[in-house]
N, CA, C and O atoms as CSV, one atom per row, in Angstrom:
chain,resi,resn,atom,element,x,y,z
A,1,UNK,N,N,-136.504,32.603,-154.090
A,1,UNK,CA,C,-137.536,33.555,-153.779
A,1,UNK,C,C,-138.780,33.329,-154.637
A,1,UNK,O,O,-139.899,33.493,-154.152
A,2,UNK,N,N,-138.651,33.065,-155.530
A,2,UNK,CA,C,-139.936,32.920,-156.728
A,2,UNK,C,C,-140.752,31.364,-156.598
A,2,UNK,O,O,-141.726,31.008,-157.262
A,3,UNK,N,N,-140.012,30.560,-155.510
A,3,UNK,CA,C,-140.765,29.555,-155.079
A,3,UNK,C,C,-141.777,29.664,-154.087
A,3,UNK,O,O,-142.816,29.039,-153.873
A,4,UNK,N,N,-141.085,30.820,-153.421
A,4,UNK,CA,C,-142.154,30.962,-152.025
A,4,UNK,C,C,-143.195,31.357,-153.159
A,4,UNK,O,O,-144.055,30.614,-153.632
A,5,UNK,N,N,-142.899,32.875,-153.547
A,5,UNK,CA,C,-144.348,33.620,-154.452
A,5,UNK,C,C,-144.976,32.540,-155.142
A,5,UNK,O,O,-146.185,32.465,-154.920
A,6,UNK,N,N,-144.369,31.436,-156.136
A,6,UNK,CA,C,-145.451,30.520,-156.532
A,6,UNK,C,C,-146.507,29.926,-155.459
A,6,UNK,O,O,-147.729,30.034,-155.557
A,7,UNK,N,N,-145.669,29.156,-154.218
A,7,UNK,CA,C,-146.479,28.765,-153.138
A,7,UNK,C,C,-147.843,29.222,-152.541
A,7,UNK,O,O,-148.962,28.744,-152.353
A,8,UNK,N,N,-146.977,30.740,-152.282
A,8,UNK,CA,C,-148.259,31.855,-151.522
A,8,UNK,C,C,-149.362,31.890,-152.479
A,8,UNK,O,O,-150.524,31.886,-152.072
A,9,UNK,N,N,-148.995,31.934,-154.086
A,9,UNK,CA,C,-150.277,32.104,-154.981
A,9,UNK,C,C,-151.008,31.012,-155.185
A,9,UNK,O,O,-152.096,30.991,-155.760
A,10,UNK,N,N,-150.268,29.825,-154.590
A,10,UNK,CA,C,-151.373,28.854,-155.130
A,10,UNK,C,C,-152.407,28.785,-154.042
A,10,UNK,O,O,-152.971,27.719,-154.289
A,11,UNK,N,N,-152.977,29.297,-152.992
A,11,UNK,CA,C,-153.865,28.903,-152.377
A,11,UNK,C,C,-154.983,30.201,-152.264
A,11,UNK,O,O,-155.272,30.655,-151.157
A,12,UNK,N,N,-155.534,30.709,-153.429
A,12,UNK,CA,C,-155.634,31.881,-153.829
A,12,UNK,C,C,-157.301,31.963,-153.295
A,12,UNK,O,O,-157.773,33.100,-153.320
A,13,UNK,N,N,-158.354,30.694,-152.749
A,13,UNK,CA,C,-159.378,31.040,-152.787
A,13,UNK,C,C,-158.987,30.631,-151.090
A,13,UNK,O,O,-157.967,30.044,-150.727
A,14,UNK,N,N,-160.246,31.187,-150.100
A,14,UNK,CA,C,-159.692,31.026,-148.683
A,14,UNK,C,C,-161.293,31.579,-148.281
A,14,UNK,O,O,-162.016,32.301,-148.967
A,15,UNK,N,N,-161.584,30.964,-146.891
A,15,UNK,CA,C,-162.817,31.236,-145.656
A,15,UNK,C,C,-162.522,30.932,-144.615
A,15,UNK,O,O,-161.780,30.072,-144.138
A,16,UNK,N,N,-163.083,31.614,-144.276
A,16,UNK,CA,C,-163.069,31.387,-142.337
A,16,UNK,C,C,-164.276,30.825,-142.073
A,16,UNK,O,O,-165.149,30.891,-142.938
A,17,UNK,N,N,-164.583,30.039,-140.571
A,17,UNK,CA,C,-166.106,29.781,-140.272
A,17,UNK,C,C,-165.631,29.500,-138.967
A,17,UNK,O,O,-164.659,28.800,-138.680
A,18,UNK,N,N,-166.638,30.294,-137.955
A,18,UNK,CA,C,-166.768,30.482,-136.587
A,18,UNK,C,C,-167.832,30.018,-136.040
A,18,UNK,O,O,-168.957,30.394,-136.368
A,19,UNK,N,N,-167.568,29.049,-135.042
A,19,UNK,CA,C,-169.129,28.069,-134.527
A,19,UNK,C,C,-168.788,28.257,-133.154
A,19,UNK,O,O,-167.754,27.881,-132.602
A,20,UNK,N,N,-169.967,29.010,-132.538
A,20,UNK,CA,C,-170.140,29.209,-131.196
A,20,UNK,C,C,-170.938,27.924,-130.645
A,20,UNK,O,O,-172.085,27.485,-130.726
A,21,UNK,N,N,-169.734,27.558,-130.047
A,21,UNK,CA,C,-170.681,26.082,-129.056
A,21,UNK,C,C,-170.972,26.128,-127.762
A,21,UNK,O,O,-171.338,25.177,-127.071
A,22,UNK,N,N,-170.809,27.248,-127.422
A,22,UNK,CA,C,-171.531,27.589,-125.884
A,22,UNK,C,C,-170.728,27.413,-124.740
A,22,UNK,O,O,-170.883,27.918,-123.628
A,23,UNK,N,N,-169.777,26.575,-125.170
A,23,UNK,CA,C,-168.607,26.303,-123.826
A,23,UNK,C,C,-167.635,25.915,-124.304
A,23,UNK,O,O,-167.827,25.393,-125.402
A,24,UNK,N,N,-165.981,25.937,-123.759
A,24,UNK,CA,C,-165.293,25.606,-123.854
A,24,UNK,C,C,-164.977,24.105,-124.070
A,24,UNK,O,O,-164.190,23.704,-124.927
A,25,UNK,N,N,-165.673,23.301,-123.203
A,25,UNK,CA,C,-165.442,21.761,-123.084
A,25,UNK,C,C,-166.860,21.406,-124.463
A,25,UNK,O,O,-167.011,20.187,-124.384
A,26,UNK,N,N,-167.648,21.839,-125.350
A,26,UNK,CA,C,-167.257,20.828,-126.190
A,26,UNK,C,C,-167.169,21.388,-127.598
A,26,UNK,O,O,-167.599,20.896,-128.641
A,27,UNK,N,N,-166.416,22.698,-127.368
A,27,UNK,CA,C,-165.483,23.462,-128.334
A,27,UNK,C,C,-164.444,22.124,-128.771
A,27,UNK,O,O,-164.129,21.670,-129.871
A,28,UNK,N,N,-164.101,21.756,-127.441
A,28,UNK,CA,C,-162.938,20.842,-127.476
A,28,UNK,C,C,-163.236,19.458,-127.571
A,28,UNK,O,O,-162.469,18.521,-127.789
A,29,UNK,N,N,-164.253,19.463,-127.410
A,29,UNK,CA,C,-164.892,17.900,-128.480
A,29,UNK,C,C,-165.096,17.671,-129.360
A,29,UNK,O,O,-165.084,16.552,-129.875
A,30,UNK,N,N,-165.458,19.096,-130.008
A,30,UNK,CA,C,-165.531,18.893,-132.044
A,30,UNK,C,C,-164.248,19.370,-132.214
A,30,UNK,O,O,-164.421,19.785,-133.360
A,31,UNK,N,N,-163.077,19.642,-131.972
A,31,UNK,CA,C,-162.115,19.783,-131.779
A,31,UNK,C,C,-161.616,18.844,-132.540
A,31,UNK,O,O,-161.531,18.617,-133.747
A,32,UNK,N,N,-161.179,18.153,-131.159
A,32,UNK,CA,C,-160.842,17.178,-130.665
A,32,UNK,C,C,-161.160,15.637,-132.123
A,32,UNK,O,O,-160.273,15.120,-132.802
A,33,UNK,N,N,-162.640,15.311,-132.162
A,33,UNK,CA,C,-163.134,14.896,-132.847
A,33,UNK,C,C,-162.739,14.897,-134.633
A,33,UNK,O,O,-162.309,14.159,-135.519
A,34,UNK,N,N,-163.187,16.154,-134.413
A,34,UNK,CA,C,-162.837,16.689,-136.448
A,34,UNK,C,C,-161.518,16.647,-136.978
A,34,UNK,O,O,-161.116,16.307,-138.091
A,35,UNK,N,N,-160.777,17.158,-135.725
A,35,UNK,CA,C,-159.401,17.277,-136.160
A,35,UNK,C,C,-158.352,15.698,-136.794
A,35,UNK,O,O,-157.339,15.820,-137.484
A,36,UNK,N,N,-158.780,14.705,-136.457
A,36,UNK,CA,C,-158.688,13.765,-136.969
A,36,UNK,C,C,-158.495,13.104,-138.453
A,36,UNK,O,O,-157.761,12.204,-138.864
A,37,UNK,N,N,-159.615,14.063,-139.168
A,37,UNK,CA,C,-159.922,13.826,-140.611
A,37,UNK,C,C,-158.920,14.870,-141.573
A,37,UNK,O,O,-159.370,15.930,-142.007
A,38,UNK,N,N,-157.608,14.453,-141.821
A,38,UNK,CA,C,-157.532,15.515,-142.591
A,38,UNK,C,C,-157.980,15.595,-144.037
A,38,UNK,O,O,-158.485,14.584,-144.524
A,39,UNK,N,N,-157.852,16.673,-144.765
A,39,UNK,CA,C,-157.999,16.696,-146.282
A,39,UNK,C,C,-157.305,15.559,-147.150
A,39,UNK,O,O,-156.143,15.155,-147.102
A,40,UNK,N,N,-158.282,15.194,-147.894
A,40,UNK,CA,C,-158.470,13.885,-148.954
A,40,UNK,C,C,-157.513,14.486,-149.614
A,40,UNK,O,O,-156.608,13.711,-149.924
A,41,UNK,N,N,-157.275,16.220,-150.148
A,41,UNK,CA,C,-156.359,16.488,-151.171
A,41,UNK,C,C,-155.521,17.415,-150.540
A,41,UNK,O,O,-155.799,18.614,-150.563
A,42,UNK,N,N,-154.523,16.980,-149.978
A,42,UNK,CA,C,-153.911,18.154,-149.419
A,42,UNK,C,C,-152.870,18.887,-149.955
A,42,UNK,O,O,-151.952,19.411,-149.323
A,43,UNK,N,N,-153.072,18.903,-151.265
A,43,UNK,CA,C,-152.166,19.600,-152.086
A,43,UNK,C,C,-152.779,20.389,-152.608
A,43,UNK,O,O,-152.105,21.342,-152.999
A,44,UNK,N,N,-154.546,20.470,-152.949
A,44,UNK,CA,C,-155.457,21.397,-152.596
A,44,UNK,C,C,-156.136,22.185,-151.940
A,44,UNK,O,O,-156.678,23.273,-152.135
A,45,UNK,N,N,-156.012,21.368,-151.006
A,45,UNK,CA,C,-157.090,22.266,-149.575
A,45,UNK,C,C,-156.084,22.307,-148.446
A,45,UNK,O,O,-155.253,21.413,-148.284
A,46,UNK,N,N,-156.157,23.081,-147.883
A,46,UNK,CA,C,-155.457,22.967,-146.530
A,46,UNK,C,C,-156.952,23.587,-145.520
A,46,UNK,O,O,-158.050,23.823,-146.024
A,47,UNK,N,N,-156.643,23.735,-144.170
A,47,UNK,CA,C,-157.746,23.580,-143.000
A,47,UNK,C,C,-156.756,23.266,-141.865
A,47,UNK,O,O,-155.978,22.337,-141.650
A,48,UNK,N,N,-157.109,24.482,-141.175
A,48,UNK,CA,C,-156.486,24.968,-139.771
A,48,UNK,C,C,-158.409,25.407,-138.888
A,48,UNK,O,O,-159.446,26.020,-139.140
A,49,UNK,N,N,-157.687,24.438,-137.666
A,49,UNK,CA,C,-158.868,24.564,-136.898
A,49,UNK,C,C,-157.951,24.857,-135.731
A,49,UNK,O,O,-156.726,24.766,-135.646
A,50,UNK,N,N,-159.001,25.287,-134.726
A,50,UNK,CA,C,-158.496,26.368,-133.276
A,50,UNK,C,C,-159.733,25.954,-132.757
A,50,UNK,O,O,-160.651,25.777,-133.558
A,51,UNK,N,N,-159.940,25.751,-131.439
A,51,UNK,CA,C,-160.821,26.269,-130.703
A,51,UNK,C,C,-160.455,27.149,-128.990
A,51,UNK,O,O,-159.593,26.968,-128.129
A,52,UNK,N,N,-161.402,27.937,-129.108
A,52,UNK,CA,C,-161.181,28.639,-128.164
A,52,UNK,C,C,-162.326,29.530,-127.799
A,52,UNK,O,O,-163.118,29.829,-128.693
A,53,UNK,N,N,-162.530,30.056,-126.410
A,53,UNK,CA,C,-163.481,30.909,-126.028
A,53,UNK,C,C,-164.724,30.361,-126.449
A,53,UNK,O,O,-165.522,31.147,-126.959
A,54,UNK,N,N,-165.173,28.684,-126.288
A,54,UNK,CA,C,-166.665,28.137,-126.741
A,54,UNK,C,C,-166.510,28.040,-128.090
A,54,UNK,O,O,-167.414,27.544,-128.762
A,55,UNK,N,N,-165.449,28.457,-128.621
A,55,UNK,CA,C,-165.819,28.372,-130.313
A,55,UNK,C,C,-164.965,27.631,-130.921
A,55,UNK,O,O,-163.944,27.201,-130.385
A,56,UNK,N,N,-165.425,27.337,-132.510
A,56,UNK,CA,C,-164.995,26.289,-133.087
A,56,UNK,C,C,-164.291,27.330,-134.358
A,56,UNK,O,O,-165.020,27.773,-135.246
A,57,UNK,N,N,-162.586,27.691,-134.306
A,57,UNK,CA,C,-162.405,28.239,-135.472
A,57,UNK,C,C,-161.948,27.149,-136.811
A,57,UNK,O,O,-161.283,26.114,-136.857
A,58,UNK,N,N,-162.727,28.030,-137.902
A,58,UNK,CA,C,-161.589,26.952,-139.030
A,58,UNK,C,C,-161.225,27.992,-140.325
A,58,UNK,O,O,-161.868,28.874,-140.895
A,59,UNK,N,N,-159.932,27.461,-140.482
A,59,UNK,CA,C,-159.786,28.433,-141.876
A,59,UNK,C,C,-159.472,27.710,-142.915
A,59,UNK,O,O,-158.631,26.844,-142.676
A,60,UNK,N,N,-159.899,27.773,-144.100
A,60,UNK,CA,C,-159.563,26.868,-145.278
A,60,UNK,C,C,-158.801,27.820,-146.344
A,60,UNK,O,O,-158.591,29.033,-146.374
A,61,UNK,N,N,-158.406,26.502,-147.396
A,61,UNK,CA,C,-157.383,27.901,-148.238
A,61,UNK,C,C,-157.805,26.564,-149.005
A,61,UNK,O,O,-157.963,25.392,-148.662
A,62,UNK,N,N,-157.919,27.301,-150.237
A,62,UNK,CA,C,-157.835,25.764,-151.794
A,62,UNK,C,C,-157.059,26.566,-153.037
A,62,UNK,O,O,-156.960,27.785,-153.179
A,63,UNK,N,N,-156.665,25.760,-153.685
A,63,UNK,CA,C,-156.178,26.083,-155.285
A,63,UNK,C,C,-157.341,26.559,-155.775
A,63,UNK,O,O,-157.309,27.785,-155.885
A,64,UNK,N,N,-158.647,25.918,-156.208
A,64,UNK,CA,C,-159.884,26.419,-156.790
A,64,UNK,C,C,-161.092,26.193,-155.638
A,64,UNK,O,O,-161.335,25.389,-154.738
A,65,UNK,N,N,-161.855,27.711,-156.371
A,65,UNK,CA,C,-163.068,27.437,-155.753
A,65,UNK,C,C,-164.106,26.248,-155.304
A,65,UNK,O,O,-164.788,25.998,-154.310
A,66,UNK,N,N,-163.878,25.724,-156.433
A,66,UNK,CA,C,-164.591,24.246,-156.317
A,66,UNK,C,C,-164.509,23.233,-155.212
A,66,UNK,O,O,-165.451,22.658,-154.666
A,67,UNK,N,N,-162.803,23.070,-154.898
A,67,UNK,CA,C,-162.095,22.582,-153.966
A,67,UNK,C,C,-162.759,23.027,-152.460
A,67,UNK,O,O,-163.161,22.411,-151.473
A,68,UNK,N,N,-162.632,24.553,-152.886
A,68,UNK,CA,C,-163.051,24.886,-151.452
A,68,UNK,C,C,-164.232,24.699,-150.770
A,68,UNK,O,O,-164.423,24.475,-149.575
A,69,UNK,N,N,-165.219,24.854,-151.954
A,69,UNK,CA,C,-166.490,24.387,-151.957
A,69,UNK,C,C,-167.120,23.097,-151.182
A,69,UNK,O,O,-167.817,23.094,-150.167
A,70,UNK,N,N,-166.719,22.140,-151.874
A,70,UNK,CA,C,-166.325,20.719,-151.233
A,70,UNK,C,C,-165.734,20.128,-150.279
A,70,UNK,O,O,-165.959,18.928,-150.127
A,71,UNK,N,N,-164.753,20.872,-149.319
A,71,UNK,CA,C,-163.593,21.076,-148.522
A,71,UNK,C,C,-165.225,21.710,-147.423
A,71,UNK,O,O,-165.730,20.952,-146.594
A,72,UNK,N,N,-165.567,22.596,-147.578
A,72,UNK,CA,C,-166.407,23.436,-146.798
A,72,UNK,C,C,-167.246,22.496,-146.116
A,72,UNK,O,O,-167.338,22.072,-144.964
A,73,UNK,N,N,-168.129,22.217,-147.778
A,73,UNK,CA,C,-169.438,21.134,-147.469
A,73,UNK,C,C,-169.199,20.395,-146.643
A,73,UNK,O,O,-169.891,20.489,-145.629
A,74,UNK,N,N,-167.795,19.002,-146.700
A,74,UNK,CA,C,-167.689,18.127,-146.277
A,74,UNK,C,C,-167.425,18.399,-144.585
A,74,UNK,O,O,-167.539,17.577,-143.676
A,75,UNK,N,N,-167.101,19.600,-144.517
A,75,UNK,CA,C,-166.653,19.723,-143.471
A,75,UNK,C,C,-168.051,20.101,-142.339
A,75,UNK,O,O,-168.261,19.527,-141.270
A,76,UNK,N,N,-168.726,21.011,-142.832
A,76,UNK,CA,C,-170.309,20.867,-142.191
A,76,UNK,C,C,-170.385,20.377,-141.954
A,76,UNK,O,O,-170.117,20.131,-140.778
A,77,UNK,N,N,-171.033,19.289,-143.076
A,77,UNK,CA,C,-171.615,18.200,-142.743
A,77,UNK,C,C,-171.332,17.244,-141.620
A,77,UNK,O,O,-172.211,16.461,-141.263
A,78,UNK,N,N,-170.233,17.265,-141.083
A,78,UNK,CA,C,-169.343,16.406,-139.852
A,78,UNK,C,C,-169.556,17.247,-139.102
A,78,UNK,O,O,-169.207,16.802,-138.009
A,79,UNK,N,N,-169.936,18.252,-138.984
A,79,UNK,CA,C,-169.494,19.278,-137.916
A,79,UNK,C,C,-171.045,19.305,-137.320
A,79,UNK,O,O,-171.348,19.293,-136.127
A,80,UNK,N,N,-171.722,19.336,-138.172
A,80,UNK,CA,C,-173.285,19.293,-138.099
A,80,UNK,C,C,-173.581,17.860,-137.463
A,80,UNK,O,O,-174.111,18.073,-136.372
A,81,UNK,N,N,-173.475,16.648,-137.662
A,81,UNK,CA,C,-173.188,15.582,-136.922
A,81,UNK,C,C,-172.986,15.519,-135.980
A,81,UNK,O,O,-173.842,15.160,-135.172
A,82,UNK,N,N,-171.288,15.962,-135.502
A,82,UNK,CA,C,-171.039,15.981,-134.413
A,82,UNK,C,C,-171.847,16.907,-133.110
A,82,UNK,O,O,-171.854,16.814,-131.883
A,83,UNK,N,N,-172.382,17.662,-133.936
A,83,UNK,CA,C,-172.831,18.874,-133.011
A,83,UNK,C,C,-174.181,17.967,-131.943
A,83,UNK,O,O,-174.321,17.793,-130.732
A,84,UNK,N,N,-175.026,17.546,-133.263
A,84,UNK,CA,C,-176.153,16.695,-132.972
A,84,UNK,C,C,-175.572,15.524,-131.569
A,84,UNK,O,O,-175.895,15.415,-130.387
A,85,UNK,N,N,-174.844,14.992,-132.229
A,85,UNK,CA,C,-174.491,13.964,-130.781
A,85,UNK,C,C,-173.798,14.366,-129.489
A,85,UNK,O,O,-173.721,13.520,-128.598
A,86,UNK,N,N,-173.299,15.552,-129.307
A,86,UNK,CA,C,-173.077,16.242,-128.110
A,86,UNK,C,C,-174.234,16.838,-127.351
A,86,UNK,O,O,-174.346,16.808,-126.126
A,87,UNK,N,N,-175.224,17.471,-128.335
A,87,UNK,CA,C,-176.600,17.504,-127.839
A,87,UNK,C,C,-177.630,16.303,-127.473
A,87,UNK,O,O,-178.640,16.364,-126.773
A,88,UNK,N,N,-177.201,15.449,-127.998
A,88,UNK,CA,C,-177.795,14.188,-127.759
A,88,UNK,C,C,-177.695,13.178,-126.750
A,88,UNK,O,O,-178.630,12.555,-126.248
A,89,UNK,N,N,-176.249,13.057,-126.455
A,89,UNK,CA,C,-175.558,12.080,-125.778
A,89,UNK,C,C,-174.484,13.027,-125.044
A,89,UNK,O,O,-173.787,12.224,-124.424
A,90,UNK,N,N,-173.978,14.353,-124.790
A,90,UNK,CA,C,-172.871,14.629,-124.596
A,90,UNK,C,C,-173.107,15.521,-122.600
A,90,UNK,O,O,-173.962,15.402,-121.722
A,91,UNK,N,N,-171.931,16.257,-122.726
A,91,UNK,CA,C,-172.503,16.651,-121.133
A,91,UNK,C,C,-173.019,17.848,-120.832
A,91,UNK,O,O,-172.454,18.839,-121.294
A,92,UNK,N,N,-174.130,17.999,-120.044
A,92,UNK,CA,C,-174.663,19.139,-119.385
A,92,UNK,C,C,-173.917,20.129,-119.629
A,92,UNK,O,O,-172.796,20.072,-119.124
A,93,UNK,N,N,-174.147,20.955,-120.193
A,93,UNK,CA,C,-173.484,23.008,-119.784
A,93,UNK,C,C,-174.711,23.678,-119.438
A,93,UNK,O,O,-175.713,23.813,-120.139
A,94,UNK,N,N,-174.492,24.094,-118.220
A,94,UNK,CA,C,-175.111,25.037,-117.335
A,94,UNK,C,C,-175.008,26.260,-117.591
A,94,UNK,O,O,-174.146,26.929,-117.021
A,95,UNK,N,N,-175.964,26.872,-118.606
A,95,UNK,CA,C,-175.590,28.308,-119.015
A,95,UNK,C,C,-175.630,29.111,-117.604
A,95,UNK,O,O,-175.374,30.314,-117.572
């Protein structure tokens, strides 16, 4: 029992981030895409992504803030990328 409680406490800093992409189909392209990369430290960070209803969910959990910090950034930053080339190159949605 005192293994789980160590477990549960170690991932003590945690965020959510919700990206409305306007449609389902290329919810499921940064999806699809991101989900690929997992965490460099995954004994630090963990990252659960969902998409659904046009949107892009993700939840992160880290040992330290810092982690999460970095975990976050890195994760923008790709996300911000990807976003750009679906607008760029990707397909028509007909609001």
């Amino acid at each position: 029992m005192a293994a789980t409680t160590d477990a549960q406490s170690k991932w003590e800093f945690s965020c959510e981030l919700e990206v409305n992409l306007g449609s389902q189909e290329h919810a499921q392209i940064i999806y699809t895409a991101l989900s690929v990369d997992k965490e460099l430290q995954p004994d630090k960070v963990k990252r659960v992504m969902s998409a659904s209803d046009g949107k892009l969910l993700v939840h992160f959990e880290a040992t330290e803030a810092r982690f999460l910090r970095a975990s976050f950034s890195a994760f923008v930053d790709v996300l911000t990328l990807a976003t750009k080339t679906i607008e760029e190159f990707g397909p028509v949605i007909e609001v």
